[in-house]
N, C-alpha and C positions, 0 to 999 in steps of 0.2 A: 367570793369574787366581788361581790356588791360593798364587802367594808373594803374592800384594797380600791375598787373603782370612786368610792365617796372621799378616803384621804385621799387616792390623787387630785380629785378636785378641788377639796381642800386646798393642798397643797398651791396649786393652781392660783387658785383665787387669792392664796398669801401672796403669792409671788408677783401678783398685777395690783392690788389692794395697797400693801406698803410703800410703794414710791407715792401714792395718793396720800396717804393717811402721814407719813413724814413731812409732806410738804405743807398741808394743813397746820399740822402741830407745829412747827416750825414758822410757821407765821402766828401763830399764837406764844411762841416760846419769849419770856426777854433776851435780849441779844447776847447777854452773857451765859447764856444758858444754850446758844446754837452751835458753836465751834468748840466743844468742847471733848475732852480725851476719851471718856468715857458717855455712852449715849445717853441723856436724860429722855427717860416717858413718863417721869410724875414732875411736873409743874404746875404754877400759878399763871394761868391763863391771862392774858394779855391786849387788848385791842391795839396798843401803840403801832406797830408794825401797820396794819391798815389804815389808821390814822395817817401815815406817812407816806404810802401808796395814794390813796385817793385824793390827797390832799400838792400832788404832782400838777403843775400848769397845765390844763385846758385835758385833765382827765375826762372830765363830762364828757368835755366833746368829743372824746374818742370814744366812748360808750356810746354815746347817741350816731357816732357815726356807723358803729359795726351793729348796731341794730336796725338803724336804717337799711343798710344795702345788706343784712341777712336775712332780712321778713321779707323786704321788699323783692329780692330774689327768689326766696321760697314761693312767696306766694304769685308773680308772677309764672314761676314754674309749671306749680302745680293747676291754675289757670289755662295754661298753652297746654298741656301733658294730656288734661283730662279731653279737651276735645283731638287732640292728635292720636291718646291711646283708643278713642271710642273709633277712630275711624278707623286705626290699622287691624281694633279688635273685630269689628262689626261689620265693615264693607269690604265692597272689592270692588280695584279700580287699578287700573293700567300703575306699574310704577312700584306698586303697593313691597313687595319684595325688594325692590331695591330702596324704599327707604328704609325699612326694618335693620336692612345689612349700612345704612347708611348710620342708622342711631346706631347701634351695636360698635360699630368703628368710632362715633364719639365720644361714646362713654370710656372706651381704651386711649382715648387720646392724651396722651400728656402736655397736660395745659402750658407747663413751665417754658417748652418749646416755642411756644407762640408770644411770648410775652415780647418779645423785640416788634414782630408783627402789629402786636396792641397797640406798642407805643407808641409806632408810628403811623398808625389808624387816628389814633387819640390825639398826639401832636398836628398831624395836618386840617384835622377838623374844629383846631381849637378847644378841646376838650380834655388838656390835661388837666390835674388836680379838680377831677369834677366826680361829687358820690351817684349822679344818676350813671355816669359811663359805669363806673365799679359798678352798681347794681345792676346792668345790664351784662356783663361778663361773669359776673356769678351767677345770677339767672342762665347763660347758655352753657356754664359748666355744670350746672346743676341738671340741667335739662332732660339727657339723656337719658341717665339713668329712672329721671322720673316716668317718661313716657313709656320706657322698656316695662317698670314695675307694674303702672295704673293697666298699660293693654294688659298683662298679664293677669289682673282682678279684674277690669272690664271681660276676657274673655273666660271664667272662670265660673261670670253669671249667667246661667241657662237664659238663652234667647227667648225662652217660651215665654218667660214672667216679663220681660219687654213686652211680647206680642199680645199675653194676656191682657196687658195694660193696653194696647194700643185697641184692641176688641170692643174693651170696656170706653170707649170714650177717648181715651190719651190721645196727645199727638206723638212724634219720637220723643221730642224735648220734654214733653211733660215725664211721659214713659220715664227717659233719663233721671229728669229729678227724683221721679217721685220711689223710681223701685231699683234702679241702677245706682244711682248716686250711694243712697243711704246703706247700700253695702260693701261699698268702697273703703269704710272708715280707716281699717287695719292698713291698707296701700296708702291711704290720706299719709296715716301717721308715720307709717315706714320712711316712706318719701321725705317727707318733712323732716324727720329726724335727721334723715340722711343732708338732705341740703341743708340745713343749720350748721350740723359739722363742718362742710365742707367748708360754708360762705364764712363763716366765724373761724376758721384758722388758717383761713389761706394766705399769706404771704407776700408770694412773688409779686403777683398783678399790683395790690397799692402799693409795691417797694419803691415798681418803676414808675409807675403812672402819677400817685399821688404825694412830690416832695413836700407843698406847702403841707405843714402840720395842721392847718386846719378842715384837711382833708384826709387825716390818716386813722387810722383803724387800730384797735387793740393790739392783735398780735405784733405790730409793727412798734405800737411802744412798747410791749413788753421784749423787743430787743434791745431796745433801747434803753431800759431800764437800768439796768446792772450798771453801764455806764456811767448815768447820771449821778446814782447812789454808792457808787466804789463797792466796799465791802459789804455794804448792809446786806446781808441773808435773809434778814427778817424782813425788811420791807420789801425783798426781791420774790421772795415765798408769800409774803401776802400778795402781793401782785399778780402772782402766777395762780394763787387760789383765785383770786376775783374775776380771771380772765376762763377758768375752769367752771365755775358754779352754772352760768348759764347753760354752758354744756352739761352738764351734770343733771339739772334742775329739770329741762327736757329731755332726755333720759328716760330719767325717773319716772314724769311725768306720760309716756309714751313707750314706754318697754315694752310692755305686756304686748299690745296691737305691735308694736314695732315688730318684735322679731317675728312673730309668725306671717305678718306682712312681708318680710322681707323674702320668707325661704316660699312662701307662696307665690306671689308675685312673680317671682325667678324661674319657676317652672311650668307657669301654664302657657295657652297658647302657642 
């Protein structure tokens, strides 16, 4: 039962693994090597195809811009989250349930509905084509979900080792930092991982909000991309690699705390 359960995984893993691992190679492939009748997987590696990608007008600037309003959203987030999950974990106060049921409804929200909304928030304030508005709309999409997770590892940490801190000297705040905090890390990361994805492939919001290009964001040129370059495959698949690695990169980097973060987080509380 256990070899039939490891090849389904296996199998599994083939079947999500390959559209990654073709796209790669294929930006590695020369061009005459990607359209071709029969699949090539032994080739002479290639950098051209990125060369040709990165080397696209005012590429920096859309890297710097979708890192900008991706940190700056996470970490705004998880900023607001950690003191909003310590209250909903730890006190009680008039209200307290109806905001719980309040985040709960925003994390199911679908953001794409509200994007006419945004626009017109952002046009009457003067603030189209602006990356702090974006940063601040990916920060409130991200939001929910962060506050849901952190109360969930806030209230996961026995009260006692607070109070025992507070006994010994502490204030709450210290208490926080000093015995609360440092076992937060797995929710940190979870969190984090989570709004990175989100703020780094979202879409709709800069489609409408930011026309000037020197306010646009990765995923947005990489619709654009194909266009510019007609048929090139290869620099369309390098492109689409360079737009994946940072996702990928933290991942990797955050997996391990990530997932047990997540399925923890999600049930306590």
């Amino acid at each position: 039962m256990a070899v039939v359960k490891n090849l389904g995984a296996l199998l599994l893993a083939a079947v999500f693994v390959f559209p990654v691992y073709w796209m790669f190679s294929s930006a590695l492939k020369p061009s005459g090597e990607i359209l071709t009748k029969d699949p090539v997987f032994l080739f002479t590696p290639t950098l051209d195809n990125f060369g040709t990608a990165t080397g696209v007008e005012m590429f920096w600037t859309y890297v710097q811009n979708s890192l900008v309003v991706t940190v700056g959203a996470v970490l705004l987030a998880l900023a607001v989250a950690l003191a909003a999950g310590f209250a909903l974990a730890r006190m009680t106060f008039k209200g307290r349930k109806g905001l719980v049921l309040a985040v709960m409804m925003a994390q199911m929200a679908p953001w794409e509905v509200m994007v006419i909304a945004m626009y017109m928030i952002a046009r009457d304030a003067e603030m189209l084509n602006s990356i702090a508005l974006l940063t601040v709309i990916y920060f409130v999409m991200v939001l929910p979900f962060t506050i849901w997770t952190l109360r969930g590892f806030i209230a996961a940490v026995p009260a006692t080792l607070e109070e025992a801190a507070q006994i010994d000297g502490c204030t709450r705040g210290q208490a926080f930092r000093k015995v609360i905090f440092p076992l937060l890390a797995p929710g940190l990361m979870s969190t984090s991982l989570f709004g990175f994805i989100t703020a780094w492939n979202e879409f709709a919001m800069v489609l409408i909000l930011n026309k000037d290009k020197a306010a646009q964001t990765l995923p947005l040129w990489l619709t654009q991309f194909q266009t510019a370059f007609g048929n090139d495959w290869g620099a369309t698949m390098a492109a689409s690699s360079l737009f994946a690695v940072p996702v990928l990169v933290v991942f990797v980097f955050l997996q391990r705390k990530a997932v047990g973060g997540m399925t923890a987080g999600a049930v306590k509380g």
